[in-house]
C-alpha positions in Angstrom: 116.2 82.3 90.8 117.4 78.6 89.8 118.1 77.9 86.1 116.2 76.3 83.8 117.7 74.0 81.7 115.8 73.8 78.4 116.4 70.6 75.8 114.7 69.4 73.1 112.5 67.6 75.3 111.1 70.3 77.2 107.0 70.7 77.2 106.2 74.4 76.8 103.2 75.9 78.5 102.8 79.9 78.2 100.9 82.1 80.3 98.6 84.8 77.7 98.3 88.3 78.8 97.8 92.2 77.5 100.0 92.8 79.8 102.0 90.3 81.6 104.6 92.2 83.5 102.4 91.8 86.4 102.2 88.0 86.2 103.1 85.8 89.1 102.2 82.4 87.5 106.0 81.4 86.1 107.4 81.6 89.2 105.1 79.4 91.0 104.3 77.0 88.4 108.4 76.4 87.1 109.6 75.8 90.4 106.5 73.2 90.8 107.5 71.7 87.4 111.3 71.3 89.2 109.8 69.6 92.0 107.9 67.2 90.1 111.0 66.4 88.6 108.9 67.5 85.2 111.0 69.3 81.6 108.7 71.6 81.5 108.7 75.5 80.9 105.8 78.2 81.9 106.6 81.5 79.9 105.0 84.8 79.6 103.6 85.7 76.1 101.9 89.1 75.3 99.4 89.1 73.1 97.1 92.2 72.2 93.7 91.2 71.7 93.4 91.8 68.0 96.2 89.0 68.2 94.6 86.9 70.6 92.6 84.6 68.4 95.6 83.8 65.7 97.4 83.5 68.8 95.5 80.7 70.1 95.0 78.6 66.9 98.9 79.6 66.2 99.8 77.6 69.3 97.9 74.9 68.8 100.4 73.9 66.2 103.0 73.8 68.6 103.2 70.3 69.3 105.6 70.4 72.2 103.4 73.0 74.1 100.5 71.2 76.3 98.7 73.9 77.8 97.9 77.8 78.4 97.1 79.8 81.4 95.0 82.8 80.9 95.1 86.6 82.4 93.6 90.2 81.9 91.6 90.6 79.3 91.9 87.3 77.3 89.5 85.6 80.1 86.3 85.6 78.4 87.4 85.5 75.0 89.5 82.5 75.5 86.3 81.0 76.2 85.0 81.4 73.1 88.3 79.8 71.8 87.9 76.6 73.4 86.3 73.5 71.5 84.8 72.4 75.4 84.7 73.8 79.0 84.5 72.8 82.4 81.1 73.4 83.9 82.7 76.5 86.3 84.3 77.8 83.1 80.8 77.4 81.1 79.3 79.3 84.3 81.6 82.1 84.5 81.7 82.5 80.8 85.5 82.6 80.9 88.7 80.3 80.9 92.0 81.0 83.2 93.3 77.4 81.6 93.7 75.6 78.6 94.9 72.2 78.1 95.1 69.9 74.5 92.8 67.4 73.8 93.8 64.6 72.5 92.2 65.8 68.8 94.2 68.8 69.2 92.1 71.0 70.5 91.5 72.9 73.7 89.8 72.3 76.8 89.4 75.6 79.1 88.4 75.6 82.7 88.9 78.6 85.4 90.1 77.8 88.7 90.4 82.1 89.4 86.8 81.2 91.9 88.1 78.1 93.7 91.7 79.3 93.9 90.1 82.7 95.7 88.0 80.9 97.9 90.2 78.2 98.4 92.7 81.2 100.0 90.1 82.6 102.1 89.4 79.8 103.9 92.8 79.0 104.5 93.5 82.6 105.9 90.2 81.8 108.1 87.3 83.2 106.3 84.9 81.3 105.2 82.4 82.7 102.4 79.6 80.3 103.4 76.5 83.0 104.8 78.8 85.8 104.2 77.4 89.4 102.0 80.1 89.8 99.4 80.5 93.2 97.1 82.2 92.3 94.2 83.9 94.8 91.9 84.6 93.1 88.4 82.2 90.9 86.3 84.9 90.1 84.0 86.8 86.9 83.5 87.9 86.6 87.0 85.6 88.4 88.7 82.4 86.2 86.8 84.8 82.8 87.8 84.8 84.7 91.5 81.3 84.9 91.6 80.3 81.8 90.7 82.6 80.2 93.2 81.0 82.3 96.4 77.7 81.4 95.1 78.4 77.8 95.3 79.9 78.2 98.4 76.9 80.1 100.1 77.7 83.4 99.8 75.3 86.3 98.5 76.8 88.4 96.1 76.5 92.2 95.0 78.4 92.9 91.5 79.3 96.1 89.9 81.0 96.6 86.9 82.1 99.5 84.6 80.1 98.4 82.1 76.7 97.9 83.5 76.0 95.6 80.4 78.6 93.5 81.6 77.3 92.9 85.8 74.2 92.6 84.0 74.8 89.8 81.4 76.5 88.2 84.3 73.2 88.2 86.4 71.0 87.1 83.8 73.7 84.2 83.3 73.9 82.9 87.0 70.0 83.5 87.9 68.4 80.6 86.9 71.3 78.6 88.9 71.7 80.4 92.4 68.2 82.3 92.5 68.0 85.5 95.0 71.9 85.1 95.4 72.9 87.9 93.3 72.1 91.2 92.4 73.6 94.1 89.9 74.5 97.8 92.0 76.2 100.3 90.7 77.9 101.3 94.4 79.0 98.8 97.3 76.6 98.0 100.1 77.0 96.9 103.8 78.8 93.7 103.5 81.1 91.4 105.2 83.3 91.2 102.4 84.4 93.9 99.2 86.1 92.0 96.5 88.1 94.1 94.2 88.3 91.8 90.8 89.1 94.5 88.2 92.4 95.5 86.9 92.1 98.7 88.7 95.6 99.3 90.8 98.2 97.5 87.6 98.8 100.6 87.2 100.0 103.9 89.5 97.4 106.3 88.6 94.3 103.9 88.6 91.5 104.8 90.3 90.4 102.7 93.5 87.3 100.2 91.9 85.7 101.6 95.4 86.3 103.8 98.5 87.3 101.6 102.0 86.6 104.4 103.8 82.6 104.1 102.8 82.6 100.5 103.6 81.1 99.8 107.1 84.0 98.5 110.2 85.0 95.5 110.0 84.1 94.5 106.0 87.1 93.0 105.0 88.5 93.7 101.7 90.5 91.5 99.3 92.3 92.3 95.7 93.1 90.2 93.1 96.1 92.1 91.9 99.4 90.1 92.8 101.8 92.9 91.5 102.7 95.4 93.5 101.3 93.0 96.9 99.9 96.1 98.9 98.2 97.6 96.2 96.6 100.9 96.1 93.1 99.6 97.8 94.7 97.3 100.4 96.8 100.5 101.4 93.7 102.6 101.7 91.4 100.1 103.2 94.7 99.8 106.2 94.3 103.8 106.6 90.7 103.1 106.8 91.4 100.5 109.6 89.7 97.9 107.9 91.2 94.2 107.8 92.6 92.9 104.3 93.4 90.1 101.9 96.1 89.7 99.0 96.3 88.6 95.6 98.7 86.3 95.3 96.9 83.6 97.9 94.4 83.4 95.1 97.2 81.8 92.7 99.1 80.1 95.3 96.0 77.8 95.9 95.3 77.2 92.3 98.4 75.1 92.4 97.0 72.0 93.2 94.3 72.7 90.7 96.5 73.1 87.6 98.7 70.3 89.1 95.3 68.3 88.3 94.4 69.9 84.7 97.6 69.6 83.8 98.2 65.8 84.4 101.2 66.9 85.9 101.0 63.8 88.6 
């Protein structure tokens, strides 16, 4: 990895997360910043979630720091932290990006739905008429949602907390009527998302079972770190086709390239 050089002039951005081990965003967006020819950092911070909101306000002080990307679990409450939102963010009821206003506050937005969809269509797969199972109606997997709605898509959600999928539903109703439903186990569909954390860690257990998923549903993860994680490995055994994580970031590039200003 190339050296950053870091002066007194250097904008700061940070990346908040409980953890963020697993994040992949500095080194895509610091070797973006190098080829913009931009001084500008992206760092890691982790912040537990009793932390999160002094956090926020804490860094809004920092007057050389412009803006904050957003990971497990500060999605939705990030939300709440932001004086405005994008209409996707407002949707999704959750924020992946933060930039300053220029009163000092924050606008939040969450490119997690277009940067997924964005990556399927690139790999070939396009949402539009397709039957999506979606694990996760958390931060990304509400941003997720909202994006294969909006591209055609008719979605199935589950979510450990059934109060969760369903808030979600009630949410995005009134805007994409008869496109979604709440079920607590995966259906015949064309495509199983898996938007939870499950797989960070070694002794997760899979968000659902490839093997119960009908031939041919391709299945996708969110997680970036490890690449193949434990779904994508069993949905291969199961001889099912599959879709990575980091694809999802990759694409958002452009899209914080944008937010940012960067130019």
């Amino acid at each position: 990895m190339d050296a950053v050089t870091i002066t007194g002039t250097t904008r700061l951005y940070a990346v908040l997360g409980a953890p963020v081990t697993q994040v992949r965003a500095p080194a895509l967006l610091n070797p973006l910043f190098a080829r913009l020819g931009k001084d500008a950092v992206l760092v890691p911070v982790d912040v537990a979630p009793e932390g999160l909101d002094g956090a926020v306000r804490g860094l809004g002080a920092v007057r050389n720091l412009d803006g904050l990307l957003v990971t497990v679990p500060h999605k939705p409450a990030c939300r709440a932290l932001a004086d405005r939102v994008t209409e996707a963010a407002g949707l999704s009821g959750s924020v992946n990006a933060m930039r300053r206003l220029p009163d000092g506050g924050w606008e939040g937005a969450n490119f997690d739905g277009e940067g997924f969809v964005r990556a399927l269509r690139t790999a070939g797969h396009d949402p539009r008429g397709a039957t999506v199972c979606l694990a996760g109606a958390g931060g990304a997997g509400s941003a997720i949602a909202v994006a294969l709605l909006t591209a055609g898509a008719r979605v199935t959600v589950w979510d450990v907390d059934p109060g969760r999928a369903a808030a979600l539903e009630a949410r995005l109703a009134p805007h994409f009527p008869g496109c979604l439903a709440v079920s607590p186990r995966h259906v015949d569909a064309d495509l199983a998302v898996n938007a939870t954390p499950m797989g960070l860690r070694p002794d997760d257990p899979l968000p659902f079972d490839p093997a119960r998923l009908r031939p041919g549903t391709r299945v996708a993860d969110i997680i970036m770190k490890p690449r193949s994680t434990p779904l994508l490995r069993a949905a291969r055994e199961a001889g099912l086709p599959h879709h990575y994580g980091e694809p999802m970031l990759a694409e958002q590039l452009s899209l914080y390239r944008e937010f940012f200003r960067l130019g």
